[in-house]
N, CA, C and O atoms as a GROMACS GRO file, in nm:
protein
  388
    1UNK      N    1  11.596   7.935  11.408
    1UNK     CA    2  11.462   7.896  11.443
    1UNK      C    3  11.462   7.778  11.541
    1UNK      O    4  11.364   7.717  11.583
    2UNK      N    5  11.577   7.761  11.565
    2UNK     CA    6  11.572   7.667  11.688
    2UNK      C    7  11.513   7.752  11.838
    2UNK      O    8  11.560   7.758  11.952
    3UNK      N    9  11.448   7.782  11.806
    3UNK     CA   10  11.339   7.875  11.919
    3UNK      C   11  11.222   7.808  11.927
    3UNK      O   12  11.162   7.766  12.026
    4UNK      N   13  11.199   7.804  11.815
    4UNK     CA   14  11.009   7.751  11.767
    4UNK      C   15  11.056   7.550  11.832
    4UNK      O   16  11.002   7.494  11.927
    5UNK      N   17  11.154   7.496  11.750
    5UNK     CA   18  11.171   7.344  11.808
    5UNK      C   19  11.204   7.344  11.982
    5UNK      O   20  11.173   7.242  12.043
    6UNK      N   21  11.266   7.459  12.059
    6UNK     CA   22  11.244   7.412  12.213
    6UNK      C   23  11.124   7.450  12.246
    6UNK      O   24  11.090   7.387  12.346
    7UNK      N   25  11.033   7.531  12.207
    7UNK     CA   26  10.875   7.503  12.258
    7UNK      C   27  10.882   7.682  12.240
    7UNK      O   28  10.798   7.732  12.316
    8UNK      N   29  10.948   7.774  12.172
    8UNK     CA   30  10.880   7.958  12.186
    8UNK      C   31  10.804   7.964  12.112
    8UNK      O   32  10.758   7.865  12.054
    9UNK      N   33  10.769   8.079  12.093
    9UNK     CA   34  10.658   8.087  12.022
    9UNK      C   35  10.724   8.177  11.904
    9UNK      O   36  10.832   8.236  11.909
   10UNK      N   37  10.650   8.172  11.817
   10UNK     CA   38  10.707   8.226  11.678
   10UNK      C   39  10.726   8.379  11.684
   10UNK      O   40  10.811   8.437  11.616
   11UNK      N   41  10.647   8.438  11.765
   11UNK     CA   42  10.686   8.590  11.770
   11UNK      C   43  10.815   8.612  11.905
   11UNK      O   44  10.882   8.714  11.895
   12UNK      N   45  10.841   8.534  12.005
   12UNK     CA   46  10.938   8.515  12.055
   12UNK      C   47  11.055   8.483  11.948
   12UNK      O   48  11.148   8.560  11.924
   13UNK      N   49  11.038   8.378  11.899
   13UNK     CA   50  11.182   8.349  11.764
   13UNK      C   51  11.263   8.458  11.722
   13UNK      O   52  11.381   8.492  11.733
   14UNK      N   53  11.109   8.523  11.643
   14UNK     CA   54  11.172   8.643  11.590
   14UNK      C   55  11.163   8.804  11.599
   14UNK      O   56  11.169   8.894  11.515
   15UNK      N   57  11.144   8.797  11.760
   15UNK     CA   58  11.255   8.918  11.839
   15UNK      C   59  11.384   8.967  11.760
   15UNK      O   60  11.397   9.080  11.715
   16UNK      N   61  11.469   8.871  11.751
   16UNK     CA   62  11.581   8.932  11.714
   16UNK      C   63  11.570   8.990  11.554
   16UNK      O   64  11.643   9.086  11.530
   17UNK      N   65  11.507   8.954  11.473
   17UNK     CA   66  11.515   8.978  11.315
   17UNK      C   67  11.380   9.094  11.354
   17UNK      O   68  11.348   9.140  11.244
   18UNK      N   69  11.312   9.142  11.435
   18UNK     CA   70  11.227   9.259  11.410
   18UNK      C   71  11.264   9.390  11.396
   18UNK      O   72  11.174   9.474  11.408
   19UNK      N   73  11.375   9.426  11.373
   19UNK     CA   74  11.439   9.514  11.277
   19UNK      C   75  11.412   9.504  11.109
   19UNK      O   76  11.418   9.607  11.042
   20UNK      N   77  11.380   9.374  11.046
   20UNK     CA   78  11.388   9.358  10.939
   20UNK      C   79  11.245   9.317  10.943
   20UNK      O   80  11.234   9.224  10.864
   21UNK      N   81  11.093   9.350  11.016
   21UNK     CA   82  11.035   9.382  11.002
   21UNK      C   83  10.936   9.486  11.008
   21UNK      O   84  10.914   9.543  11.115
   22UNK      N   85  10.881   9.512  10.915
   22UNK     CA   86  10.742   9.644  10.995
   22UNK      C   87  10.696   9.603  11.107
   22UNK      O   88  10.673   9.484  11.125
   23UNK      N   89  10.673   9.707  11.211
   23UNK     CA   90  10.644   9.683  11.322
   23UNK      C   91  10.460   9.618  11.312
   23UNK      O   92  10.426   9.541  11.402
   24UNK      N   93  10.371   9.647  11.221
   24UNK     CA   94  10.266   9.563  11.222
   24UNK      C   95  10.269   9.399  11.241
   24UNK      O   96  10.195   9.335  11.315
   25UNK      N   97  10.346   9.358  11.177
   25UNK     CA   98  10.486   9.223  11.160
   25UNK      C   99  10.429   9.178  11.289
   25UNK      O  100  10.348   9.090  11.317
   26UNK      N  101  10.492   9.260  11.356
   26UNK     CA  102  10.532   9.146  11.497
   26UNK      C  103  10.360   9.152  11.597
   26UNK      O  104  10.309   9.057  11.655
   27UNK      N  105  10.310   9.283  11.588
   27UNK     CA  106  10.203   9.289  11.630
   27UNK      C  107  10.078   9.154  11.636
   27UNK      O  108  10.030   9.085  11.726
   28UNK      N  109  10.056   9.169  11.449
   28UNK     CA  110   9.982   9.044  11.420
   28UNK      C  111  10.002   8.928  11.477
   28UNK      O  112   9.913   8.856  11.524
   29UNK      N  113  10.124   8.903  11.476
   29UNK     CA  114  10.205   8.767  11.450
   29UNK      C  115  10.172   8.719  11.620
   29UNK      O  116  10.119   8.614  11.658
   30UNK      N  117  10.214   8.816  11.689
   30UNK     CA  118  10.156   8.798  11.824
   30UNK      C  119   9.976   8.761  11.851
   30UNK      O  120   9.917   8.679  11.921
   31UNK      N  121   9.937   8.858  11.767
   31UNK     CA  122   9.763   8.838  11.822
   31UNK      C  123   9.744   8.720  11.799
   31UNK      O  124   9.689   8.638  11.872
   32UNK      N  125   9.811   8.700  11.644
   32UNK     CA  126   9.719   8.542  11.582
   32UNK      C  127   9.757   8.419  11.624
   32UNK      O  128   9.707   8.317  11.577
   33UNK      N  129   9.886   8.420  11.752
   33UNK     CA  130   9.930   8.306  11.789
   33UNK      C  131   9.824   8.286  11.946
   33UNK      O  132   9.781   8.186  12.004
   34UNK      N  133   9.814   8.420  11.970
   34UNK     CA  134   9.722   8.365  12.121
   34UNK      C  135   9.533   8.365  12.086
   34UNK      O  136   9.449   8.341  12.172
   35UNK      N  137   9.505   8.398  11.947
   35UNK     CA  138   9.391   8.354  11.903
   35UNK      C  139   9.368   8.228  11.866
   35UNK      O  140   9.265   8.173  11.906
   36UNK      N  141   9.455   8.163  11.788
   36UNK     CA  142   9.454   8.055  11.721
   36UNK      C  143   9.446   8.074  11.580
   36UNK      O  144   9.459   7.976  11.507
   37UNK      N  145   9.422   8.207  11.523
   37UNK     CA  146   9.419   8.200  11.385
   37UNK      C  147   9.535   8.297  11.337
   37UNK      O  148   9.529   8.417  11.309
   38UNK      N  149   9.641   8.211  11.334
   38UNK     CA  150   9.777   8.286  11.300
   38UNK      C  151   9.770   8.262  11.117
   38UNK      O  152   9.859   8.317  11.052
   39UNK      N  153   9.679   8.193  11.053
   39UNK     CA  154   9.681   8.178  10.907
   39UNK      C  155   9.627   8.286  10.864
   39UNK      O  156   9.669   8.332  10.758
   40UNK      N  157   9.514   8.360  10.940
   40UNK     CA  158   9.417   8.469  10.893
   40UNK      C  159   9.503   8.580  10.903
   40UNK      O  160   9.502   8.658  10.809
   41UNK      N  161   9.572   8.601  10.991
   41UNK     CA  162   9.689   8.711  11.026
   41UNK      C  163   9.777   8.707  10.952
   41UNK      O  164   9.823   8.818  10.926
   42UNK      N  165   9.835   8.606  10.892
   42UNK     CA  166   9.923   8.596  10.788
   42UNK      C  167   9.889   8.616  10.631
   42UNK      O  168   9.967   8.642  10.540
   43UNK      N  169   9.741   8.596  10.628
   43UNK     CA  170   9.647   8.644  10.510
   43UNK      C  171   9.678   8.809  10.510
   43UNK      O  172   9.718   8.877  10.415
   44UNK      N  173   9.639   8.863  10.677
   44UNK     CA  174   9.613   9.003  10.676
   44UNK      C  175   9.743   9.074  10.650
   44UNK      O  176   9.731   9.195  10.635
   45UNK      N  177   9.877   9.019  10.642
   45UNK     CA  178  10.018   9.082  10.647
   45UNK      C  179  10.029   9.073  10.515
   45UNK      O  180  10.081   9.173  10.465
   46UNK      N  181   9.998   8.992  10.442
   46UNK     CA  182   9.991   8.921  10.307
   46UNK      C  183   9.937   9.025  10.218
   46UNK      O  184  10.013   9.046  10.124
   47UNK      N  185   9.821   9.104  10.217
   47UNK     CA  186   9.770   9.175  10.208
   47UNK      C  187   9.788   9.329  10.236
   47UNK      O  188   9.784   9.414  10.147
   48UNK      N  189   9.809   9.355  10.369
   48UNK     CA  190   9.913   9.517  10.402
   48UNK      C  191  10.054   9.508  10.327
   48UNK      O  192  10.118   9.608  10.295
   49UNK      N  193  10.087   9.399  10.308
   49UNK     CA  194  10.251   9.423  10.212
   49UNK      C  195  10.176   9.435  10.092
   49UNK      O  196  10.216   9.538  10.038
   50UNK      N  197  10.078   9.376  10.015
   50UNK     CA  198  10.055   9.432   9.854
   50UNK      C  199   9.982   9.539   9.847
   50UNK      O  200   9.951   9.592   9.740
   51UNK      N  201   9.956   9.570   9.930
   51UNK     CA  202   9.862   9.762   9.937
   51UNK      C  203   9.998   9.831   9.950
   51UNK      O  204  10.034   9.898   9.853
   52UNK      N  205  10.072   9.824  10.049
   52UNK     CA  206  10.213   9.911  10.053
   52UNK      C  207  10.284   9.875   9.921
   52UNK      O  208  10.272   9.942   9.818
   53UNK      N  209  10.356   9.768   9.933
   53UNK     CA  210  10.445   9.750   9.783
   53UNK      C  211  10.351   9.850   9.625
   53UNK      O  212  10.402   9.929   9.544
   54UNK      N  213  10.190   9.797   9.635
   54UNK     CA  214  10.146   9.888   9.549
   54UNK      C  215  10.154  10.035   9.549
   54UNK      O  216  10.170  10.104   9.449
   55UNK      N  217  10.141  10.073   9.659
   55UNK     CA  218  10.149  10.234   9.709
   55UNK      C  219  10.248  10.262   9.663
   55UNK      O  220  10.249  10.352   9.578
   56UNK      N  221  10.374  10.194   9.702
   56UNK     CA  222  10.489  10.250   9.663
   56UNK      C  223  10.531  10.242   9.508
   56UNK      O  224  10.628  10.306   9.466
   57UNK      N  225  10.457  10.167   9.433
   57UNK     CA  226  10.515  10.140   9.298
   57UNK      C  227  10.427  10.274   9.217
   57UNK      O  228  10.466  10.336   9.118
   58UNK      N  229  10.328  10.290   9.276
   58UNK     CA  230  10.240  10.417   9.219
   58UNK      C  231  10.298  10.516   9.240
   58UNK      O  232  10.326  10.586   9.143
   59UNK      N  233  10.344  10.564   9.393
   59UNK     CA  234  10.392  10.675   9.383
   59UNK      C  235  10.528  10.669   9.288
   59UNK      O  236  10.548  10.759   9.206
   60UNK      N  237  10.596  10.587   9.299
   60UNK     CA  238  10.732  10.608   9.189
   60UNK      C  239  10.725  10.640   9.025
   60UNK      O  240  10.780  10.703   8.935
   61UNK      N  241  10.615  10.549   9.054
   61UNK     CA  242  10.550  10.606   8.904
   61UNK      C  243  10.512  10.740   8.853
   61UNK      O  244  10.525  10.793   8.743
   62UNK      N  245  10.456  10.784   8.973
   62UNK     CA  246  10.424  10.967   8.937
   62UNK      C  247  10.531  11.022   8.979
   62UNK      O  248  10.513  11.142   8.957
   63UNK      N  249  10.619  11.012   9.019
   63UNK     CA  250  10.787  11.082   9.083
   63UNK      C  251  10.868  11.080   8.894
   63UNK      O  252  10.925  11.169   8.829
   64UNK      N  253  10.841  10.966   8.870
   64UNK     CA  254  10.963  10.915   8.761
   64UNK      C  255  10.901  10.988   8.625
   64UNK      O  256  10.962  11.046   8.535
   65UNK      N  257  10.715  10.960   8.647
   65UNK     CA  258  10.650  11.033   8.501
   65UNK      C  259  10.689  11.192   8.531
   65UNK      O  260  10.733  11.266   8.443
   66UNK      N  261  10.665  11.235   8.669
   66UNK     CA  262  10.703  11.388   8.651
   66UNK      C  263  10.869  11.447   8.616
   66UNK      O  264  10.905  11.563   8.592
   67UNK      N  265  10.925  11.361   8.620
   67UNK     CA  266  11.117  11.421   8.624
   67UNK      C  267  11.102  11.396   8.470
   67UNK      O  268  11.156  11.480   8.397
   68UNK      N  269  11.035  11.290   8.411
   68UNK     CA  270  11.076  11.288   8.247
   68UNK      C  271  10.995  11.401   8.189
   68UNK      O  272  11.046  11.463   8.095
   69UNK      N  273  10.914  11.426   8.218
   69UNK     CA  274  10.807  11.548   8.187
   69UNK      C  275  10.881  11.668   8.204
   69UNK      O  276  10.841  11.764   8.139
   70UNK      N  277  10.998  11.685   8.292
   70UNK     CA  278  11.112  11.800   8.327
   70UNK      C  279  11.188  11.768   8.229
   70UNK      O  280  11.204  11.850   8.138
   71UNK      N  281  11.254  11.633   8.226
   71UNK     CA  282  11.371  11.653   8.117
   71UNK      C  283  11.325  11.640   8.007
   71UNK      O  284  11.402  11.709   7.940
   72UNK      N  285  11.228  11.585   7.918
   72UNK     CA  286  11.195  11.647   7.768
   72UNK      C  287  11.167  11.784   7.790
   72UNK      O  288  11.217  11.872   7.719
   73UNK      N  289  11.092  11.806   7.884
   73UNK     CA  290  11.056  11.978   7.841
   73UNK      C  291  11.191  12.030   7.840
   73UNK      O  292  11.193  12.114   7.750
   74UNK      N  293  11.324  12.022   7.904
   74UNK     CA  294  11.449  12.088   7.883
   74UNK      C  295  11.490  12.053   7.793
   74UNK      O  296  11.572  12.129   7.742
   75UNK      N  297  11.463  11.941   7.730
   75UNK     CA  298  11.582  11.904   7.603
   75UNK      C  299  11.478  11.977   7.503
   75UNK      O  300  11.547  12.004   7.405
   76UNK      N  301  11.364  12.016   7.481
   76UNK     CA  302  11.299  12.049   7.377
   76UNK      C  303  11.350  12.204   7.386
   76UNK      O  304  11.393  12.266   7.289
   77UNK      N  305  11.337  12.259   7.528
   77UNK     CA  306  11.327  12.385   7.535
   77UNK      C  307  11.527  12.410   7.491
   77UNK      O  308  11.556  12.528   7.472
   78UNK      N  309  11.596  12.351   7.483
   78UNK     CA  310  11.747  12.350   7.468
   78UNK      C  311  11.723  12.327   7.306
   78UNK      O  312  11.799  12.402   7.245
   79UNK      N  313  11.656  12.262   7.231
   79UNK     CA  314  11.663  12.258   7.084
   79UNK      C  315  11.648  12.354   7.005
   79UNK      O  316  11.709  12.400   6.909
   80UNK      N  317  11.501  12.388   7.097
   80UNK     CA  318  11.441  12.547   7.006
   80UNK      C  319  11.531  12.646   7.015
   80UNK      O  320  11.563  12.716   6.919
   81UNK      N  321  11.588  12.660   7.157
   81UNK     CA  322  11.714  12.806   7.158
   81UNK      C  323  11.821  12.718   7.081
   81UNK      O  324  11.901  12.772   7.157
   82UNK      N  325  11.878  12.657   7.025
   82UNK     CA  326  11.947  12.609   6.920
   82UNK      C  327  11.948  12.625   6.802
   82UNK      O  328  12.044  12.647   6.728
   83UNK      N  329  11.810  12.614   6.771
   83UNK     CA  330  11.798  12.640   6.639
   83UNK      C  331  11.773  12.808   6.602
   83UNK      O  332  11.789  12.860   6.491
   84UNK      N  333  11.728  12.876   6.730
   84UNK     CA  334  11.646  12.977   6.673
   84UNK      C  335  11.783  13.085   6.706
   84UNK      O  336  11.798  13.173   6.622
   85UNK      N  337  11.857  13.084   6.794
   85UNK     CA  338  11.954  13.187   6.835
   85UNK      C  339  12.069  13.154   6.676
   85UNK      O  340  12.139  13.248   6.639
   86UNK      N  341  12.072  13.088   6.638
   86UNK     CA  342  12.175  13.107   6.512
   86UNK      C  343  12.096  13.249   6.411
   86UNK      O  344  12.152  13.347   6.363
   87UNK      N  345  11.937  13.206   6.405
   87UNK     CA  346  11.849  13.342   6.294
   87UNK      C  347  11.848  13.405   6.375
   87UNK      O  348  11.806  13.507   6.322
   88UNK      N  349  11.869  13.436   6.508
   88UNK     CA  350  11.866  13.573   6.598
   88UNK      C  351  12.022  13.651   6.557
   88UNK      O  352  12.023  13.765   6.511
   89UNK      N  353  12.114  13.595   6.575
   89UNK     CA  354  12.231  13.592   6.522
   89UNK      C  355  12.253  13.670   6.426
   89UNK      O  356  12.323  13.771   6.426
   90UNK      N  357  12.167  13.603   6.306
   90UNK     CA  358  12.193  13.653   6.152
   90UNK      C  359  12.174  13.766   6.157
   90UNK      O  360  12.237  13.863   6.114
   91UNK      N  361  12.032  13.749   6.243
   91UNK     CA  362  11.946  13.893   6.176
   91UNK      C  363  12.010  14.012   6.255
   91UNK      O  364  12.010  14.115   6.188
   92UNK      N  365  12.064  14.026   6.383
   92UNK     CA  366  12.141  14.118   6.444
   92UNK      C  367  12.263  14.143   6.359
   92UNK      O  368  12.298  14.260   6.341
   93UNK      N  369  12.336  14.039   6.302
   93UNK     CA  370  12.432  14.110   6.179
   93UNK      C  371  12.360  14.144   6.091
   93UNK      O  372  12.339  14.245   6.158
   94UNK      N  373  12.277  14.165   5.972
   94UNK     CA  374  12.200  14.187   5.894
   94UNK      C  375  12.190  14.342   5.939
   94UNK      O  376  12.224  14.428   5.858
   95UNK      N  377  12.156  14.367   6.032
   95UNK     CA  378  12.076  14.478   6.094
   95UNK      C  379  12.181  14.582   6.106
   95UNK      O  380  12.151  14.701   6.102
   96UNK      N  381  12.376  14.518   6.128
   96UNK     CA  382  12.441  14.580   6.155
   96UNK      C  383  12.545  14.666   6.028
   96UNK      O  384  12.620  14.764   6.033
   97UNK      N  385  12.500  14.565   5.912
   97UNK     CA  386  12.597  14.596   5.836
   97UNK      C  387  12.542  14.659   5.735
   97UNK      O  388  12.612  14.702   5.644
   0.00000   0.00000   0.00000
């Protein structure tokens, strides 16, 4: 950040690290320095990261509730043919002898 102390500007600084941001990132960061209200822009980034981070924690949530909803239904559906193919079993010997 020895960019910002010889006189750049903060979206100049961090050119090089805008890989390791969303491209909205650098957008804002630019408007709100040649507006003067780079705090309100930093409110507004502040804000698009907890709508995304939320987005994303919701959708994982319905990804993760639907795969467990797959694997009980297999482990249930693996119990019942467990229990029930031994009396299928019987009764086909029963039937044979």
């Amino acid at each position: 950040m020895r960019n910002i102390e010889q006189g750049d500007s903060l979206q100049q600084a961090m050119t090089p690290y805008s890989r390791l941001l969303p491209p909205p990132c650098a957008q804002l960061i630019r408007v709100g320095e040649k507006t003067g209200a780079l705090d309100n822009m930093f409110n507004q980034l502040a804000q698009w990261h907890q709508q995304q981070t939320a987005q994303r924690a919701e959708t994982l949530t319905h990804t993760l509730e639907t795969l467990l909803i797959v694997l009980v239904g297999g482990i249930i559906c693996t119990l019942v043919i467990a229990m029930y193919l031994p009396i299928f079993q019987f009764g086909n010997l029963m039937a044979n002898a």
